[in-house]
HTML snippet that shows the backbone in 3Dmol.js (N, CA, C, O; Angstrom):
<script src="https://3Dmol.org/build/3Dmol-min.js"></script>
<div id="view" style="width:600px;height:400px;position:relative"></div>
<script>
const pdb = `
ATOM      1  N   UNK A   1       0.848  -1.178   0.000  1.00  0.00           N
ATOM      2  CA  UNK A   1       0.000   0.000   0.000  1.00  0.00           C
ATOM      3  C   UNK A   1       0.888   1.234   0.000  1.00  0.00           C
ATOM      4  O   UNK A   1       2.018   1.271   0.486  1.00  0.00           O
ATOM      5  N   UNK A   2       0.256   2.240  -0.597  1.00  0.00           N
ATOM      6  CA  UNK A   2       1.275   3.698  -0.989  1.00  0.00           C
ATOM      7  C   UNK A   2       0.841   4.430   0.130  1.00  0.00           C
ATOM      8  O   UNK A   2      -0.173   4.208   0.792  1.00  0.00           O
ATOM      9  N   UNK A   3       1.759   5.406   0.315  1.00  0.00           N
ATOM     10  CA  UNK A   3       2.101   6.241   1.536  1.00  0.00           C
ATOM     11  C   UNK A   3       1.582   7.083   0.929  1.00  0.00           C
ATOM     12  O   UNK A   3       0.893   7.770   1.683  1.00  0.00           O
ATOM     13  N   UNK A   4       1.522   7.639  -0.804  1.00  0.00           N
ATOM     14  CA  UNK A   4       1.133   8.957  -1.394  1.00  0.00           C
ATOM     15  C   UNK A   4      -0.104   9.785  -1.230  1.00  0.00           C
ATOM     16  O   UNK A   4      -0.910   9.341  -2.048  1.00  0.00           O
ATOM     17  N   UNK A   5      -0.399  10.330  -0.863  1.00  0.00           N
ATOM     18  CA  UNK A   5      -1.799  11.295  -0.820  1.00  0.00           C
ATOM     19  C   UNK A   5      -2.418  11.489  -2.457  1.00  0.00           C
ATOM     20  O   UNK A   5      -1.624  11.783  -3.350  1.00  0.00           O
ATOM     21  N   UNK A   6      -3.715  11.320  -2.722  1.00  0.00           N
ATOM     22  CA  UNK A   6      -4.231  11.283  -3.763  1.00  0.00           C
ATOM     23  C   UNK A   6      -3.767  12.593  -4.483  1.00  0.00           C
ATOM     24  O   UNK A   6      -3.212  13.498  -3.858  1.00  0.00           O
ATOM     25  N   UNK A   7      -4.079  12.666  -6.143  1.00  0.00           N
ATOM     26  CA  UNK A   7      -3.663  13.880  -6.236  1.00  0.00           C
ATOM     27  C   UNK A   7      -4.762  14.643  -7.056  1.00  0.00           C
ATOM     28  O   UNK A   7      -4.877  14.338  -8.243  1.00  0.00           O
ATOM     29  N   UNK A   8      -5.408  15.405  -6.639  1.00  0.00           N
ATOM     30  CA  UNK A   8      -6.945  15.994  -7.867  1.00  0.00           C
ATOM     31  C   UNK A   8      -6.097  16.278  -9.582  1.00  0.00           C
ATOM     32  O   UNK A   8      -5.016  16.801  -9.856  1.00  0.00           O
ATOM     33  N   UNK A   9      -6.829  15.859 -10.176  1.00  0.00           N
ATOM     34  CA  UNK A   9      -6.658  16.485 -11.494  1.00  0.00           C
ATOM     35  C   UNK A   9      -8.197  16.805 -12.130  1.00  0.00           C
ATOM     36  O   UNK A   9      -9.320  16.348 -11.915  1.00  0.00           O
ATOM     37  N   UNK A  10      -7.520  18.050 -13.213  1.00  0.00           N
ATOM     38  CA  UNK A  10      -8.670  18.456 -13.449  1.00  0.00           C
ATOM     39  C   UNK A  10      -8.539  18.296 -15.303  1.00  0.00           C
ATOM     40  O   UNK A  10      -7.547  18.736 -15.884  1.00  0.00           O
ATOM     41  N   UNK A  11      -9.317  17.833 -15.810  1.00  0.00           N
ATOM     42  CA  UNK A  11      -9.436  17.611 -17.681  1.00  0.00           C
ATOM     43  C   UNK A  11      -8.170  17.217 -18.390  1.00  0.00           C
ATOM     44  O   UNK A  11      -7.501  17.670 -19.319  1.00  0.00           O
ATOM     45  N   UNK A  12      -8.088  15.646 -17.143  1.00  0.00           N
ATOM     46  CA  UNK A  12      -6.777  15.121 -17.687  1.00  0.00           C
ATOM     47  C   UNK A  12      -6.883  14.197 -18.784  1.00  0.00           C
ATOM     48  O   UNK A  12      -7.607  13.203 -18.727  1.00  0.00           O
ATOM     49  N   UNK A  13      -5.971  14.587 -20.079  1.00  0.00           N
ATOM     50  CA  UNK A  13      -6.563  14.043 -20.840  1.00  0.00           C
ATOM     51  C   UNK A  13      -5.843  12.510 -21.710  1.00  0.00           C
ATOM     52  O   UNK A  13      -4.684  12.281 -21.362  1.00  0.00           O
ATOM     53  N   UNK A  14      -6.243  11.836 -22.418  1.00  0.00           N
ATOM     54  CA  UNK A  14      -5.626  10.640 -23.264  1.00  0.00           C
ATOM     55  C   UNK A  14      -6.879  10.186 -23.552  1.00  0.00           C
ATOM     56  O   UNK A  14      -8.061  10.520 -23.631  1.00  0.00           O
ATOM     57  N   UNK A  15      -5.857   8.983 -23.716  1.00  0.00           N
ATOM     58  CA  UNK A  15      -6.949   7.540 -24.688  1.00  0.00           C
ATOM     59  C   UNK A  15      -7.114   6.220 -23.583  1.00  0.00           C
ATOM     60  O   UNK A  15      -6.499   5.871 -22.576  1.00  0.00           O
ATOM     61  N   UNK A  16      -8.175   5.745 -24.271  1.00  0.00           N
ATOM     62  CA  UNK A  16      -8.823   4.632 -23.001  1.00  0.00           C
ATOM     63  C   UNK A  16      -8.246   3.445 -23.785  1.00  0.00           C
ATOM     64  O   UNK A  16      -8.095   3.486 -25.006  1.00  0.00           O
ATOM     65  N   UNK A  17      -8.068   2.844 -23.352  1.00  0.00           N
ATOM     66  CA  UNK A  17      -7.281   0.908 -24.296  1.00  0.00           C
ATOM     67  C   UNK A  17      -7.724  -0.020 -23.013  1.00  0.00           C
ATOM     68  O   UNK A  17      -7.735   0.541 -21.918  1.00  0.00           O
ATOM     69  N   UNK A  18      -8.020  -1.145 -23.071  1.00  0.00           N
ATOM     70  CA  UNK A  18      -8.310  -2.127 -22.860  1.00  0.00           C
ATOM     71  C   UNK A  18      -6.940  -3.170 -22.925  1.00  0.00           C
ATOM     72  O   UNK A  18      -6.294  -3.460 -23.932  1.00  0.00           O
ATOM     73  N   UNK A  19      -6.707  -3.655 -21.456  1.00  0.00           N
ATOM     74  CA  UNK A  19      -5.545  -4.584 -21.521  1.00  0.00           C
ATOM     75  C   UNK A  19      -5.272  -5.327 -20.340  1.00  0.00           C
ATOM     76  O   UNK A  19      -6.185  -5.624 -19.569  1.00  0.00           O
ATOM     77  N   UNK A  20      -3.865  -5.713 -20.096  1.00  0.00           N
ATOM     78  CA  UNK A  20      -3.639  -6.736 -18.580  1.00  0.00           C
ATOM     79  C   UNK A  20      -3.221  -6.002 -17.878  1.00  0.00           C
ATOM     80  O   UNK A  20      -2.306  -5.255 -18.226  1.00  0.00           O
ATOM     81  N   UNK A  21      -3.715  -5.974 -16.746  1.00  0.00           N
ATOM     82  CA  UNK A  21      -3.215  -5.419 -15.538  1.00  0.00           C
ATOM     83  C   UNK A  21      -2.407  -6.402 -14.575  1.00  0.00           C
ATOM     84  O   UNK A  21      -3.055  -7.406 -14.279  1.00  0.00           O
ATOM     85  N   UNK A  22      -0.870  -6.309 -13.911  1.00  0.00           N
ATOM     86  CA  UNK A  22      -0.889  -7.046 -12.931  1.00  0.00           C
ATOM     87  C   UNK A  22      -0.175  -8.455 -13.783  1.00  0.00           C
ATOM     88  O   UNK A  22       0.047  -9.529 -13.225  1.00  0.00           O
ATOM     89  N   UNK A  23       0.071  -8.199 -15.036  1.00  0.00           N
ATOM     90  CA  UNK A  23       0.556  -9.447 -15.666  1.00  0.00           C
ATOM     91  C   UNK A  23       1.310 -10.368 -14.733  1.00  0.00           C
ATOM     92  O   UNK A  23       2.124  -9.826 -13.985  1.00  0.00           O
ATOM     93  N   UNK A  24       1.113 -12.113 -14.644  1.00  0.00           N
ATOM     94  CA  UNK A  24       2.378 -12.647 -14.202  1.00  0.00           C
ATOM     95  C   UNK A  24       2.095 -12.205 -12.495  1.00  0.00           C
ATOM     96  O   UNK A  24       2.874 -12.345 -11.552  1.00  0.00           O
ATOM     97  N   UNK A  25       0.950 -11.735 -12.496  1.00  0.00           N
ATOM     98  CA  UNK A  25       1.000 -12.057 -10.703  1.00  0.00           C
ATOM     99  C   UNK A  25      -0.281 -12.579 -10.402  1.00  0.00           C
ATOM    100  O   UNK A  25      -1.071 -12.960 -11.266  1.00  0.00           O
ATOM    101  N   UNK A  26      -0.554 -12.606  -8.840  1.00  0.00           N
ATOM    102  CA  UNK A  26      -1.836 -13.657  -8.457  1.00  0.00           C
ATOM    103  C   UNK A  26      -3.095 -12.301  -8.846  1.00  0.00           C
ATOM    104  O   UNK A  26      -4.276 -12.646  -8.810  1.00  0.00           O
ATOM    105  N   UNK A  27      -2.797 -10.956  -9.167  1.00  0.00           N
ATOM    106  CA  UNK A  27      -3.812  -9.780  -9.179  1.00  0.00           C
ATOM    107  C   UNK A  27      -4.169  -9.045 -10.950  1.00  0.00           C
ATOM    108  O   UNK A  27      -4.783  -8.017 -11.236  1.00  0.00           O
ATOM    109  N   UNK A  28      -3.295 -10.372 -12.132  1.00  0.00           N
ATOM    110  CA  UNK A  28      -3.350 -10.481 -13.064  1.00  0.00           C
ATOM    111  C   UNK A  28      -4.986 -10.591 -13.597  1.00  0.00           C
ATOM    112  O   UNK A  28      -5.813 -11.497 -13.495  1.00  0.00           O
ATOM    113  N   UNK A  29      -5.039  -9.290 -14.184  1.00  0.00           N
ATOM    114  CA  UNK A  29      -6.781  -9.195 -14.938  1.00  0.00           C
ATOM    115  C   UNK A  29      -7.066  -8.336 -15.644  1.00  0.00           C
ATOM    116  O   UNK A  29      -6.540  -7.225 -15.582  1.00  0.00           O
ATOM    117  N   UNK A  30      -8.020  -8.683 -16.525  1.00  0.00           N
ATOM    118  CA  UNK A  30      -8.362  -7.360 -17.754  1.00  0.00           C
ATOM    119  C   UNK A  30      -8.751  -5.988 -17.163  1.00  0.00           C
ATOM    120  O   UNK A  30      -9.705  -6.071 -16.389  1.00  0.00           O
ATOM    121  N   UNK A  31      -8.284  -4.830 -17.322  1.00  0.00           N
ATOM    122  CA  UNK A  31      -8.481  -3.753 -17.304  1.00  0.00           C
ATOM    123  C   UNK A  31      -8.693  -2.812 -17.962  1.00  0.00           C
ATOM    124  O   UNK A  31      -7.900  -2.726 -18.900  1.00  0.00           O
ATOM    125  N   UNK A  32      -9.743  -1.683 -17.893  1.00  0.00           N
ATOM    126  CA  UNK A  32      -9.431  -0.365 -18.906  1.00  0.00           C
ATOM    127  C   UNK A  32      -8.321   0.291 -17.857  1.00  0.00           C
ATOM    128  O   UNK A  32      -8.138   0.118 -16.653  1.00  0.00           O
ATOM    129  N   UNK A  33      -7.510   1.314 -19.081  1.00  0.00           N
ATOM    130  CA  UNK A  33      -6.679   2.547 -18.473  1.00  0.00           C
ATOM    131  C   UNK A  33      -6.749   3.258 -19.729  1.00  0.00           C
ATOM    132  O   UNK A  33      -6.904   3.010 -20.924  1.00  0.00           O
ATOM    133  N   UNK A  34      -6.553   4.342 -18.887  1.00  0.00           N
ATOM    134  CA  UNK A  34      -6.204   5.839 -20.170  1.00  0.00           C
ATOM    135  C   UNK A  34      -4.684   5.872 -19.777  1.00  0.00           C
ATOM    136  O   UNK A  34      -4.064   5.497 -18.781  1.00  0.00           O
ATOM    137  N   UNK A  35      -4.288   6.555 -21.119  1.00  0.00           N
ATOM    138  CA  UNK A  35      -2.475   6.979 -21.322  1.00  0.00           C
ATOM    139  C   UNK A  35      -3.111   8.334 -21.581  1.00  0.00           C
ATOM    140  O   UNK A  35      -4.063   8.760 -22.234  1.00  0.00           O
ATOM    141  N   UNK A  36      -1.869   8.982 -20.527  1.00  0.00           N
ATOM    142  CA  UNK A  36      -2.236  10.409 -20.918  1.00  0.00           C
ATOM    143  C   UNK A  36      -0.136  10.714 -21.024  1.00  0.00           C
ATOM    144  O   UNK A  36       0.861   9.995 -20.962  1.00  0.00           O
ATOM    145  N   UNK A  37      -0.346  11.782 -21.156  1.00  0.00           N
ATOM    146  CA  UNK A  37       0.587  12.552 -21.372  1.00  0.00           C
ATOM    147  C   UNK A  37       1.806  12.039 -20.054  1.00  0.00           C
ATOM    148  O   UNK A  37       3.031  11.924 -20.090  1.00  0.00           O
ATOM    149  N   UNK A  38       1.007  11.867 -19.191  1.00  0.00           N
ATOM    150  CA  UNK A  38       1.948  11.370 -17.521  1.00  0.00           C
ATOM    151  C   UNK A  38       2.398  10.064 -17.206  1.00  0.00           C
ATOM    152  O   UNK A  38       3.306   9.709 -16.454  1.00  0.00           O
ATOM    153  N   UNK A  39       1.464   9.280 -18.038  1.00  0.00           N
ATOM    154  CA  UNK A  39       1.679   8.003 -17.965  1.00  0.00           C
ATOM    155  C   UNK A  39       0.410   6.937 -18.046  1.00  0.00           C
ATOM    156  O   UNK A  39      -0.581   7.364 -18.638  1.00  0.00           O
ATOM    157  N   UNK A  40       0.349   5.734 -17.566  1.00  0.00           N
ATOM    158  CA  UNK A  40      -0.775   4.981 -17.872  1.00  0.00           C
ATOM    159  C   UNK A  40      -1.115   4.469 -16.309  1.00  0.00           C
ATOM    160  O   UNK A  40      -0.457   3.984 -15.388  1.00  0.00           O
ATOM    161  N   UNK A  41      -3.135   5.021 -16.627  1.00  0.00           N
ATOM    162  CA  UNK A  41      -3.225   4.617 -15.253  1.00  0.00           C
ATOM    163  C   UNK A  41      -4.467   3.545 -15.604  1.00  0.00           C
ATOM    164  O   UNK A  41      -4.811   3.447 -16.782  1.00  0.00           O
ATOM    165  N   UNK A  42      -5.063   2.832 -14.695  1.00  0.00           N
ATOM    166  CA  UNK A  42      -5.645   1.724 -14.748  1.00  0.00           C
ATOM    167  C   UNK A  42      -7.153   3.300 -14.216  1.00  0.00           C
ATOM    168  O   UNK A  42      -7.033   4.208 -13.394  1.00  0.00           O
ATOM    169  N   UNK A  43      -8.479   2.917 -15.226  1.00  0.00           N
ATOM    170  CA  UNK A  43      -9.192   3.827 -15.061  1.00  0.00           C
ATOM    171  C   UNK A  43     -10.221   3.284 -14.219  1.00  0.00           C
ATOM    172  O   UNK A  43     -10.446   2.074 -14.250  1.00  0.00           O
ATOM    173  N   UNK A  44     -11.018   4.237 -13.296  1.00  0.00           N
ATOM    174  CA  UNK A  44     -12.258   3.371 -12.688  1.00  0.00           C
ATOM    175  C   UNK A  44     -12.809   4.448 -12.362  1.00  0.00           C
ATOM    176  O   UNK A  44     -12.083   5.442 -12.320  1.00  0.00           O
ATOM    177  N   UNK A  45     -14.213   4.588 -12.038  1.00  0.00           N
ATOM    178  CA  UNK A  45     -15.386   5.419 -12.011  1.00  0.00           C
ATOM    179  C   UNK A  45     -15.674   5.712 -10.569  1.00  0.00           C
ATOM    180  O   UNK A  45     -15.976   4.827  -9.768  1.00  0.00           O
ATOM    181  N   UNK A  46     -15.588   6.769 -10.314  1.00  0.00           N
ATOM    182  CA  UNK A  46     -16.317   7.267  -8.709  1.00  0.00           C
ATOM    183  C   UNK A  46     -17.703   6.043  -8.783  1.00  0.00           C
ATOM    184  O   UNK A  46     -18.393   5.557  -9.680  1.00  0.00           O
ATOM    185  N   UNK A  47     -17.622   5.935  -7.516  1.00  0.00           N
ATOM    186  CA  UNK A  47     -19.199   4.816  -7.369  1.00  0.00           C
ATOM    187  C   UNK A  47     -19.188   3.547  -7.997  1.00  0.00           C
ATOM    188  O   UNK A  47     -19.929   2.611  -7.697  1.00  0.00           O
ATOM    189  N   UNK A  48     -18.050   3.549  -9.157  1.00  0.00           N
ATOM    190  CA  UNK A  48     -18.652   2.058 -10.037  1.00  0.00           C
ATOM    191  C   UNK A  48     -17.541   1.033  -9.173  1.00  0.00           C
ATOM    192  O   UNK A  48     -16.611   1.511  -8.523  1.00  0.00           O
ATOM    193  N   UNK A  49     -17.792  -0.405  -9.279  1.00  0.00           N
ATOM    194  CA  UNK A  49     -17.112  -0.843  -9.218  1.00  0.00           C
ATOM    195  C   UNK A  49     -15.463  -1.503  -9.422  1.00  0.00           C
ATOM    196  O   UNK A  49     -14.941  -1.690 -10.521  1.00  0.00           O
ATOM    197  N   UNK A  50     -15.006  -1.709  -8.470  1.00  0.00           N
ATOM    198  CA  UNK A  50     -13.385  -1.828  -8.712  1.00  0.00           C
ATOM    199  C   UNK A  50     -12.944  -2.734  -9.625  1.00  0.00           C
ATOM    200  O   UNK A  50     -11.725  -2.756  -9.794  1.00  0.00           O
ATOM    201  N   UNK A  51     -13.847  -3.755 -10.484  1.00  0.00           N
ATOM    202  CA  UNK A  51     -13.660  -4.709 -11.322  1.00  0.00           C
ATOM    203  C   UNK A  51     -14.661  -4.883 -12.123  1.00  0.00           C
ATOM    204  O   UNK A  51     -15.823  -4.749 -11.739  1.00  0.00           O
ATOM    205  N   UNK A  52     -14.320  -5.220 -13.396  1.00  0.00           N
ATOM    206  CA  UNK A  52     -15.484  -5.199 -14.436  1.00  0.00           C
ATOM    207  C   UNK A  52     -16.493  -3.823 -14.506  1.00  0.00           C
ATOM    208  O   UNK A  52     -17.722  -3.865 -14.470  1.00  0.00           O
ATOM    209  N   UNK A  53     -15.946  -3.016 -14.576  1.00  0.00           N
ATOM    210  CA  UNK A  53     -17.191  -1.882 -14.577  1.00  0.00           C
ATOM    211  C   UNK A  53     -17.524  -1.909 -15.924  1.00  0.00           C
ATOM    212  O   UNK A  53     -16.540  -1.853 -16.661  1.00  0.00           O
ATOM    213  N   UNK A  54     -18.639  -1.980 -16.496  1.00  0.00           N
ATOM    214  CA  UNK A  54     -18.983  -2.128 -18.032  1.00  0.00           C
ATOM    215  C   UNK A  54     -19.498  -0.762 -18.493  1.00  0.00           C
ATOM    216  O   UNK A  54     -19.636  -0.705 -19.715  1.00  0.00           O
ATOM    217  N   UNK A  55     -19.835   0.417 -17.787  1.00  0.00           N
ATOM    218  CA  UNK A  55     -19.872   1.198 -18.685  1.00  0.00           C
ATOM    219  C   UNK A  55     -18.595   1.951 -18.736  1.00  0.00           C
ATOM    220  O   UNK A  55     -18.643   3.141 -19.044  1.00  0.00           O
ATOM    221  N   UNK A  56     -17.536   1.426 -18.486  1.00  0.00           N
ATOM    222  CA  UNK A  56     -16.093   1.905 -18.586  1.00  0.00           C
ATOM    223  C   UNK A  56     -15.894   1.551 -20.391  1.00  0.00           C
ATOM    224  O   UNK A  56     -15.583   2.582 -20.988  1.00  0.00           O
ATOM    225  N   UNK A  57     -16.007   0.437 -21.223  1.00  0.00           N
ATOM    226  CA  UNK A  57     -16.672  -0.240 -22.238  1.00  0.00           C
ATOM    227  C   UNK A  57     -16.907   0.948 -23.140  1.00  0.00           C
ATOM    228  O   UNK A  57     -16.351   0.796 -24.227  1.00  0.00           O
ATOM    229  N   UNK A  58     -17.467   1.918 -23.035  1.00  0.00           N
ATOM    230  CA  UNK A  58     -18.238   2.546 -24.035  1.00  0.00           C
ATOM    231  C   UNK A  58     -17.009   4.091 -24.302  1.00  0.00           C
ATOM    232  O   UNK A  58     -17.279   5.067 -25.002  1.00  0.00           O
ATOM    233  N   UNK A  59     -15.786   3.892 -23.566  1.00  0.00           N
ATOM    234  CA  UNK A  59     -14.806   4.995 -23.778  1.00  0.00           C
ATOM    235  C   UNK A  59     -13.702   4.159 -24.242  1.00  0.00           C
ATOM    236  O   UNK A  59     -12.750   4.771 -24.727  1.00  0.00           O
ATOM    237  N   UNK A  60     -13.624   2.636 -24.183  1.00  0.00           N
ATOM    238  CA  UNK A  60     -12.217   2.508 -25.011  1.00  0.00           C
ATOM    239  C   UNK A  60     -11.869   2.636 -26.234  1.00  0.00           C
ATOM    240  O   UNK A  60     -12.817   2.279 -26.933  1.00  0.00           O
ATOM    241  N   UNK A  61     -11.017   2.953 -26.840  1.00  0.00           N
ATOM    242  CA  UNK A  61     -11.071   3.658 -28.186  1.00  0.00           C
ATOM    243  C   UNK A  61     -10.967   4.909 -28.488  1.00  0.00           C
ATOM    244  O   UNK A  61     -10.478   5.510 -29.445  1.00  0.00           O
ATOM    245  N   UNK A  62     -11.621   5.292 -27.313  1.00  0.00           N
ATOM    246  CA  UNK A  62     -11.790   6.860 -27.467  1.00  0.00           C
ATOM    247  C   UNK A  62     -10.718   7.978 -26.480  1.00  0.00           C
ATOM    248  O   UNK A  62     -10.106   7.828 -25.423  1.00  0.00           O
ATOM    249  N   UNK A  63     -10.798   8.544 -26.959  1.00  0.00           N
ATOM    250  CA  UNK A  63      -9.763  10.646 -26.911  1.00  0.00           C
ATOM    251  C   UNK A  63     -10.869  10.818 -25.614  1.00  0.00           C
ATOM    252  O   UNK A  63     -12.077  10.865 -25.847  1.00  0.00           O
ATOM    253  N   UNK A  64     -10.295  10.910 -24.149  1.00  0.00           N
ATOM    254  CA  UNK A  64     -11.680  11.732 -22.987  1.00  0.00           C
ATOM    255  C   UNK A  64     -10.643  12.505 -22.302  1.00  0.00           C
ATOM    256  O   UNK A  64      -9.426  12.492 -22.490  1.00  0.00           O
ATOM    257  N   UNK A  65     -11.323  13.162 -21.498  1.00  0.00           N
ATOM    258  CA  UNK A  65     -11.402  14.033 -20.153  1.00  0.00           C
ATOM    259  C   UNK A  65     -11.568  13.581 -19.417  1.00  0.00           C
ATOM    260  O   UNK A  65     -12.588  12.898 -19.325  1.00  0.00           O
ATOM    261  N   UNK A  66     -10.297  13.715 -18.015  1.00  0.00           N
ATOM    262  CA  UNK A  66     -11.399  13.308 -17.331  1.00  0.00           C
ATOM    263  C   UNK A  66     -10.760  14.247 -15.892  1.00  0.00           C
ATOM    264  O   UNK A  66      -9.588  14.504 -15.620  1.00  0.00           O
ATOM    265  N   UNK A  67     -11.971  14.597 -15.179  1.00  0.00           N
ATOM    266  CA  UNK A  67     -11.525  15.163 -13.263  1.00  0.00           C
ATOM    267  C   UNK A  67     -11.870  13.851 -12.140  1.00  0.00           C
ATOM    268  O   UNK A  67     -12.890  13.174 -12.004  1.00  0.00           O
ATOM    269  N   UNK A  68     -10.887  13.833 -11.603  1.00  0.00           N
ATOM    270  CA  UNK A  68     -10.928  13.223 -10.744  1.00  0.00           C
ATOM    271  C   UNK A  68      -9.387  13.045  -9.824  1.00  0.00           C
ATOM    272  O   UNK A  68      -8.616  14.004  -9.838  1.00  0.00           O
ATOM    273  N   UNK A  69      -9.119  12.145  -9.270  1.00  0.00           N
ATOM    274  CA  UNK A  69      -7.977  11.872  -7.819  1.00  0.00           C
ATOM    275  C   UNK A  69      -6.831  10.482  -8.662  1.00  0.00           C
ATOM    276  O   UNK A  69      -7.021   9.268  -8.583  1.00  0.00           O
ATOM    277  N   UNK A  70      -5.915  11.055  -9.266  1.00  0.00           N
ATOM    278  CA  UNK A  70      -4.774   9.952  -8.931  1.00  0.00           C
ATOM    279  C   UNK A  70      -4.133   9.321  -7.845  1.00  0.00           C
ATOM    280  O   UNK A  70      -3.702  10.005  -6.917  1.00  0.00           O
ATOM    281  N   UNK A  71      -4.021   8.102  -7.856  1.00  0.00           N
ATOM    282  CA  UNK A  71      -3.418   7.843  -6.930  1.00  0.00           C
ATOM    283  C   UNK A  71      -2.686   6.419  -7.384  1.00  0.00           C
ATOM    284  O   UNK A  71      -3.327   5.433  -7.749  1.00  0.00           O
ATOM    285  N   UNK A  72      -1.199   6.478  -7.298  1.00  0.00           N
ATOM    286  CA  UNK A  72      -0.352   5.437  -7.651  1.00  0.00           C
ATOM    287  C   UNK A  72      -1.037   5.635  -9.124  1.00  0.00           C
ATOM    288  O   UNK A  72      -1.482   6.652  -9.657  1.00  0.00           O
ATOM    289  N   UNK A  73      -0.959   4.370  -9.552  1.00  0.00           N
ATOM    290  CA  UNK A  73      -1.380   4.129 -10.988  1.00  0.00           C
ATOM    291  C   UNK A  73      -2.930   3.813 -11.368  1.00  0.00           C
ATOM    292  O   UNK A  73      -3.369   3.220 -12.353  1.00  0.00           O
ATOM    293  N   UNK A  74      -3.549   4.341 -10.381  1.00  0.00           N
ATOM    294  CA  UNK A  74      -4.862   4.534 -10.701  1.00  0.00           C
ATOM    295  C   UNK A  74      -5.783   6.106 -10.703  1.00  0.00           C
ATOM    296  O   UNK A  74      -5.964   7.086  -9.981  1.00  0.00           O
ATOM    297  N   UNK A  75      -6.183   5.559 -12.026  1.00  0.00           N
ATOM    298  CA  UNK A  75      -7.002   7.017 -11.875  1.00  0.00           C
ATOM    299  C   UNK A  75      -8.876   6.967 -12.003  1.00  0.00           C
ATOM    300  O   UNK A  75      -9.683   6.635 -12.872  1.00  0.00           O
ATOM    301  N   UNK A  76      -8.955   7.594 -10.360  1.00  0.00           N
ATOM    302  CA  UNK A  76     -10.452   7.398  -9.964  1.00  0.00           C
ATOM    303  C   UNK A  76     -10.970   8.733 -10.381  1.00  0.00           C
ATOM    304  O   UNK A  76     -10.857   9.791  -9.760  1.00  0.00           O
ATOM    305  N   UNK A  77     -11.589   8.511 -11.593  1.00  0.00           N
ATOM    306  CA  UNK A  77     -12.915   9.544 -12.589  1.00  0.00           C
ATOM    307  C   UNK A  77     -14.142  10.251 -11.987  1.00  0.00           C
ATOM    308  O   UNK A  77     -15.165   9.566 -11.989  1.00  0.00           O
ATOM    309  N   UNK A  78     -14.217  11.222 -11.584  1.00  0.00           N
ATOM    310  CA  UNK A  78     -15.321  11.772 -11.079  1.00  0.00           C
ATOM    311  C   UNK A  78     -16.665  12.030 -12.134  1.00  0.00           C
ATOM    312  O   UNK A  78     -17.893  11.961 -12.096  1.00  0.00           O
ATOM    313  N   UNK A  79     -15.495  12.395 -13.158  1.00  0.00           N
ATOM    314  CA  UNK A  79     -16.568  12.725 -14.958  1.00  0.00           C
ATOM    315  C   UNK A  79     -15.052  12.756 -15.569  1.00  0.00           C
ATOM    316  O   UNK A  79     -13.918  13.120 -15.261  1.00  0.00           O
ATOM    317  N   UNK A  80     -15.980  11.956 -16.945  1.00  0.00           N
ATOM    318  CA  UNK A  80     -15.223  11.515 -17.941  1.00  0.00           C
ATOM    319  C   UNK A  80     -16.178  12.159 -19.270  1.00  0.00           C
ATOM    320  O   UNK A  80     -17.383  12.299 -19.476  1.00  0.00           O
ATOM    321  N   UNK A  81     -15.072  12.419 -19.931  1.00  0.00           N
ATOM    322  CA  UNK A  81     -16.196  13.015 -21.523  1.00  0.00           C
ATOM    323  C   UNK A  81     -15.475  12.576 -22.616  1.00  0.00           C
ATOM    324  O   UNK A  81     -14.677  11.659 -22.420  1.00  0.00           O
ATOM    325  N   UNK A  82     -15.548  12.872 -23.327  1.00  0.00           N
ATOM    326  CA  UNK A  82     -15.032  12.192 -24.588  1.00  0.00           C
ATOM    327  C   UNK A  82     -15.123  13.178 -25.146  1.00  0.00           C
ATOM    328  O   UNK A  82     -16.222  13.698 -25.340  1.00  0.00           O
ATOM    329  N   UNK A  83     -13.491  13.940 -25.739  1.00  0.00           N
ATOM    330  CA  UNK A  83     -12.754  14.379 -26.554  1.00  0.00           C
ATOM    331  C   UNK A  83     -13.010  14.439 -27.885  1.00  0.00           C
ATOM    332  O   UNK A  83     -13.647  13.471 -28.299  1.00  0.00           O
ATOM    333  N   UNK A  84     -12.553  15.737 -29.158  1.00  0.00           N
ATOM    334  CA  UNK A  84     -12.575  15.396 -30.244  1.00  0.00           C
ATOM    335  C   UNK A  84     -13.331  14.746 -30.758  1.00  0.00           C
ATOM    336  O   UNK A  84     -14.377  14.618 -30.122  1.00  0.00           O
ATOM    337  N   UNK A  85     -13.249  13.950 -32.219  1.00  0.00           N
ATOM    338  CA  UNK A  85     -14.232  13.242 -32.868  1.00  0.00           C
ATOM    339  C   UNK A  85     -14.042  11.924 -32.861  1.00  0.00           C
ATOM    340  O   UNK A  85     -14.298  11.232 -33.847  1.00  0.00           O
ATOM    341  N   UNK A  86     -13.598  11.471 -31.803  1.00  0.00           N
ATOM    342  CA  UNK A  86     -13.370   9.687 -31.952  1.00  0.00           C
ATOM    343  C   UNK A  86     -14.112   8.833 -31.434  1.00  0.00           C
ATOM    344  O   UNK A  86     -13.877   7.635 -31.591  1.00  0.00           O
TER     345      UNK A  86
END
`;
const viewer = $3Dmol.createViewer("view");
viewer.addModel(pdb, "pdb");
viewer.setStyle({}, {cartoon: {color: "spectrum"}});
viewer.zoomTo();
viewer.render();
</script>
């Protein structure tokens, strides 16, 4: 567990991809994350669940926004929008 204090961001932006999280360990599982400019964080929704969230689903592929709290390599979405024309 991280010692780091969350960090707010506000209309942080990238792309959502679909992939492995955790490869090669016992916490190995499909995940969405956005790559932004800072790096790649494993994405998840204020309120939704920590696994399988399915309307996470309807942004991979796509250019978003998003505000919400980093922390380590996760980034918890308060609102997410979708960017540009993709």
């Amino acid at each position: 567990m991280s010692d780091a204090a969350p960090r707010h961001v506000e209309a942080l932006r990238g792309r959502v991809t679909r992939g492995v999280f955790g490869k090669g360990t016992k916490s190995e599982r499909e995940a969405v994350f956005i790559t932004t400019a800072e790096g790649r964080f494993v994405l998840r929704r204020k309120g939704g669940p920590a696994m399988g969230d399915e309307a996470l689903e309807a942004y991979v592929g796509k250019d978003v926004a998003c505000d919400g709290f980093v922390l380590d390599s996760t980034l918890l979405a308060e609102r997410i929008a979708i960017v540009g024309g993709t």
